[in-house]
N, C-alpha and C positions, 0 to 999 in steps of 0.2 A: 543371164536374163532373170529379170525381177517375174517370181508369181505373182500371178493375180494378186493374193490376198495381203500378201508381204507389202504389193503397191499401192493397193490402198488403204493401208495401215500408213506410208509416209504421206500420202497423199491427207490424210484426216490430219497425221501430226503437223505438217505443214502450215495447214489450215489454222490447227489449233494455235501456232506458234503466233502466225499472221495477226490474227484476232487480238493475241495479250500482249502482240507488241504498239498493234495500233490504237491499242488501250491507253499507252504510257504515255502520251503525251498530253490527250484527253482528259487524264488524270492528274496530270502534272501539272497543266498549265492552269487552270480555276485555283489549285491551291494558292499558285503563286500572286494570280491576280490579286485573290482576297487579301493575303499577307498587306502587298504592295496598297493596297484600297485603306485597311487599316493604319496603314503606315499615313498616308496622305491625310487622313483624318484629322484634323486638329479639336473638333468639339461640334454638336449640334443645339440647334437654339431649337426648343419646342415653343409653338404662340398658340394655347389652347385660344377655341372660338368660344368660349362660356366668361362674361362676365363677372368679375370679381377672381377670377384663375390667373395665376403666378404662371410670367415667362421664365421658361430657366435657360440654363446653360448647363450644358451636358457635358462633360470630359470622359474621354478615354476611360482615366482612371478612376472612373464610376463616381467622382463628386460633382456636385451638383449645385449652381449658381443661381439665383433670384435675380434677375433683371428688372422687375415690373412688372404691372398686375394689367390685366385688361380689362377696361373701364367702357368699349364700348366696340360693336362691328357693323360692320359695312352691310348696306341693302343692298347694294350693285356692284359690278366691277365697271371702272372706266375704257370707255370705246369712243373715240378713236384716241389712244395715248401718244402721250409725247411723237415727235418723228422719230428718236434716233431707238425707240422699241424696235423699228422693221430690223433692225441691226441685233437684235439679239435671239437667245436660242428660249424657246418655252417650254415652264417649265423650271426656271432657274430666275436669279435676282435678276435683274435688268437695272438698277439704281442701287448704290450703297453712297450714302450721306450721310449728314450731321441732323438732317431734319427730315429729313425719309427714307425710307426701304421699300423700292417698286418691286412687284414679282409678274414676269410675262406669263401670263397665262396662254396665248393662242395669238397669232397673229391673223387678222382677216382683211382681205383688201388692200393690202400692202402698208397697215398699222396694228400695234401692238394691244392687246385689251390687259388691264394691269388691275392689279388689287395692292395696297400699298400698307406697310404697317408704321406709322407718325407716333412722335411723340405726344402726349396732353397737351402742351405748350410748343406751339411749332409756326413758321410758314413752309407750308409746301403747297404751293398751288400746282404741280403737277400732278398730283394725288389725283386731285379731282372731290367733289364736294360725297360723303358717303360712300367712297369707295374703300376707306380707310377702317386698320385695327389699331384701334388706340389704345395706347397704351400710357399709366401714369410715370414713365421714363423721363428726364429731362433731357431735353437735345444734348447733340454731342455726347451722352454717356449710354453705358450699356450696350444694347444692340444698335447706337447710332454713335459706337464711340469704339471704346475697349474691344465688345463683341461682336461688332460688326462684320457680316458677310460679305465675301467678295461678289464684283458681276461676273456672272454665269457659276457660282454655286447653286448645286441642284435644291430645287422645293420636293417636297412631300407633302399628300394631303392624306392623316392617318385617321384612321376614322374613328367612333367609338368601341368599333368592336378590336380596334389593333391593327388592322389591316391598314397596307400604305399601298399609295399608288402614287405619280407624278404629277403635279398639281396641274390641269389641261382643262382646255373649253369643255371636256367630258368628266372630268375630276373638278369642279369647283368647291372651296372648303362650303361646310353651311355648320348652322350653330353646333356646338357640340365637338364640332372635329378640332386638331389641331393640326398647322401647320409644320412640320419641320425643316429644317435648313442646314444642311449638311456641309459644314464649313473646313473648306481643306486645305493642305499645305502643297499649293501650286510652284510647277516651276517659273520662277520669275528671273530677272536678271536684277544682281543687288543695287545697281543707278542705270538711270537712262540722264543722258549728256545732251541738250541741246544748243542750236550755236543759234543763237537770236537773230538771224539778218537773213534774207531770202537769197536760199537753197542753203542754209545752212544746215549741216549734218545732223540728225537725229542719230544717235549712237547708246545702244545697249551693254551695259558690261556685265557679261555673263561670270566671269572670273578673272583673274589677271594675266589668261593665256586665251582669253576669247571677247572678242568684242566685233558687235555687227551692227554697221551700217541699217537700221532700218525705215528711214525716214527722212525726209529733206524739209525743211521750211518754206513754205510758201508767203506766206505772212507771217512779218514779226509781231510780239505783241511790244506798246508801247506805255498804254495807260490801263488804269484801273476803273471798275466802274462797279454801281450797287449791287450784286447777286448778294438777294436777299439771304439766302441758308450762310451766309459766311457772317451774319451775327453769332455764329453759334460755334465757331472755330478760331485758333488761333493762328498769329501770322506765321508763313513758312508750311502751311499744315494745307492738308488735304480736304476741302469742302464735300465735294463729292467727286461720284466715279461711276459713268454708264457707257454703252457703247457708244454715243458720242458727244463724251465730255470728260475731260479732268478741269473741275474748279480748285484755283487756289486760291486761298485767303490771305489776305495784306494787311488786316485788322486786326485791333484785338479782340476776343470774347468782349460779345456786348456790342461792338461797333460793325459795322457794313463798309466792305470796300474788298477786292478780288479783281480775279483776269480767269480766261477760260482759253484752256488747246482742247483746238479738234480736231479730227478729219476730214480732209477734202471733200468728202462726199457730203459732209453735214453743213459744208459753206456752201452748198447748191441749194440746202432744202427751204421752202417759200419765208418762215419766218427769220432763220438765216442770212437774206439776202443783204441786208445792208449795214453788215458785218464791215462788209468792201471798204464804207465809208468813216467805219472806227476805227479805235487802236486797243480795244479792251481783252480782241480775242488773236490767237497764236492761230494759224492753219498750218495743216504739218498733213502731206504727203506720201504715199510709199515708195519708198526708192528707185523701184521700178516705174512709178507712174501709172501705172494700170492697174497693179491689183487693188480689192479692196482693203480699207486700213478702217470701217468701223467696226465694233463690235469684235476685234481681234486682239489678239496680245501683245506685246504686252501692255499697252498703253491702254485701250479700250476694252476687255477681257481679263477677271482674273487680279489678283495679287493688290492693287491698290485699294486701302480703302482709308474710312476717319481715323483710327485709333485712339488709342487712349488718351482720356482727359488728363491735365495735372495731377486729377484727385482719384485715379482708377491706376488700378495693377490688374495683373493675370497671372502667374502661376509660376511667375519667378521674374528676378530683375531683368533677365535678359530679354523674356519675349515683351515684357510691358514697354524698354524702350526700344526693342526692335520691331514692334507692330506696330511704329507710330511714325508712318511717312516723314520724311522731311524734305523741303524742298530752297537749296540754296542757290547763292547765283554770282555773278561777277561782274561790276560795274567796268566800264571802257577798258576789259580785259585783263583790269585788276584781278587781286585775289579772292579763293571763295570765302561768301559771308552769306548771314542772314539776307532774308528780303526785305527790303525796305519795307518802313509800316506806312501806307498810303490808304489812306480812310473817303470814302464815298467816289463820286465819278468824277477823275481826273486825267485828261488826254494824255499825258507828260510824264505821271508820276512814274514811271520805269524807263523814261528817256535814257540812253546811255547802256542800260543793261545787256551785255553781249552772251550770256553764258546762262542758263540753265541747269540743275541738277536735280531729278526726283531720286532719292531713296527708297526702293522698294522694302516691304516688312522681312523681317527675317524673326526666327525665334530660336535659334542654338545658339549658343554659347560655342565661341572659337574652341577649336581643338580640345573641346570635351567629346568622350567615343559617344556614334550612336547609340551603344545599349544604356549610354545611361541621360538621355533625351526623353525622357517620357514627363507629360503633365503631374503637376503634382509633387514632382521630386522635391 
């Protein structure tokens, strides 16, 4: 038999044991979070709200990029924005383009209220009139090109004094603050394959030992028509990228002409509706039929955006041409090629086309080791 004092002498140590082991995991797991956080980081865009103040781009490796200076800001935020905002998270980008950058600030009523940062020289009428930070950037380059954020990268609104909070109906930037935009290296799959003809396969290739099924075709698309931001992109490329929209452009820089995929849910919403009666836009469903497919990944969430222009690099040759979408395709099943260049609104101009390929961005260089992957090198 244990005395008294002997038992609760094991009885303490027990305790004490208890305590510093339910420590260790406590302790362990934030380190790793932050590591892995770090890791995902690719660079942050600061967009001071002061007039005449330089946007930068921020790296890792502590250098520091000039994008544009800000030439003027917004008195309002826009209420009620676009439909396919109710599809995104606030807080974070909702639109990454060649001719805008929307940020969801709060959703009320089942629409999104958005603050948007444009270039000087731009159309973006979903901005909305003064709701925008302009910037002396020209379309397609910088933060609407090269440094462009993906949708649903997180905003910040840091204040004068340093302090950050999440850009919210309760966090709205006001003069003096700057925005930040924490741009990261998402998992994406390196192509999404789609098969042009209704129920055709939407298929994701995550590697060359995984590929998923996520989407079926509901409408193909057949023609091209004016979306005005694809004056400011070139053909094959990435116009824009919200939760529900991928534009592509068919033109060249300078000219108008594009097709738009979307989600089922966004071929129901009121100015949507007679979509029915064209051939300009792709409807693409989730596999399942039920779940939701706006504002999700990989197609509507994350990973796609404009990339770089001809005349822009980033931080070595790989990520500048692996951050620059591409999208090919294949006529009556033929082999893959460029997209046709089809300019202004044409029912026809993609008659024939069976096949599909977006490129998602990547920025490693094959079988170079992670440790030596860091900006800058």
């Amino acid at each position: 038999m244990l005395s008294g004092t002997l038992r609760s002498t094991l009885i303490r140590a027990y305790a004490l044991l208890a305590v510093l082991f339910s420590l260790i995991p406590t302790l362990a797991i934030p380190s790793k979070s932050r590591a892995e956080e770090t890791e995902a980081l690719l660079f942050c865009i600061t967009v001071p709200l002061v007039e005449g103040k330089d946007v930068s781009v921020n790296l890792p490796n502590g250098s520091t990029k000039t994008v544009g200076k800000v030439v003027a800001l917004p008195d309002k935020t826009r209420w009620p924005s676009y439909t396919a905002t109710k599809w995104g998270k606030p807080g974070t980008v909702a639109a990454s383009a060649v001719n805008a950058i929307h940020l969801l600030i709060g959703i009320d009523k089942g629409r999104g209220r958005t603050m948007s940062i444009t270039p000087l020289k731009t159309i973006a009428p979903a901005a909305g009139p003064g709701a925008s930070i302009v910037i002396d950037s020209p379309a397609g380059e910088g933060m609407f090109g090269a440094w462009a954020p993906a949708v649903g990268n997180p905003v910040m609104v840091r204040g004068e004094d340093g302090t950050e909070a999440p850009l919210s109906e309760s966090r709205i930037p006001k003069p003096g603050d700057s925005l930040v935009i924490k741009v990261t290296k998402d998992s994406v799959p390196y192509l999404v394959e789609i098969e042009n003809r209704p129920g055709g396969r939407v298929m994701a290739y995550y590697s060359s030992y995984r590929t998923e099924v996520i989407g079926r075709v509901l409408r193909p698309v057949e023609g091209v028509g004016r979306f005005e931001g694809t004056l400011f992109q070139d053909v094959g490329r990435i116009r824009a990228n919200h939760p529900g929209v991928i534009d592509i452009s068919t033109s060249p820089n300078g000219e108008i002409g594009g097709f738009q995929i979307i989600p089922w849910e966004h071929s129901r919403s009121p100015e949507m509706l007679n979509l029915w009666n064209m051939t300009q836009w792709m409807v693409i469903a989730p596999e399942d039929g039920r779940s939701p497919m706006g504002g999700t990944p990989p197609l509507f969430l994350g990973g796609l955006v404009p990339g770089p222009a001809s005349s822009e690099s980033l931080w070595d040759l790989w990520s500048t041409y692996g951050r620059r979408p591409l999208v090919l395709c294949r006529i009556q099943g033929g082999p893959w090629q460029k997209l046709p260049v089809a300019v202004g609104k044409d029912d026809h101009a993609l008659k024939g086309l069976t096949h599909l390929r977006i490129y998602f961005p990547t920025y490693d260089e094959p079988l170079k080791s992670d440790t030596s992957q860091s900006q800058g090198d």
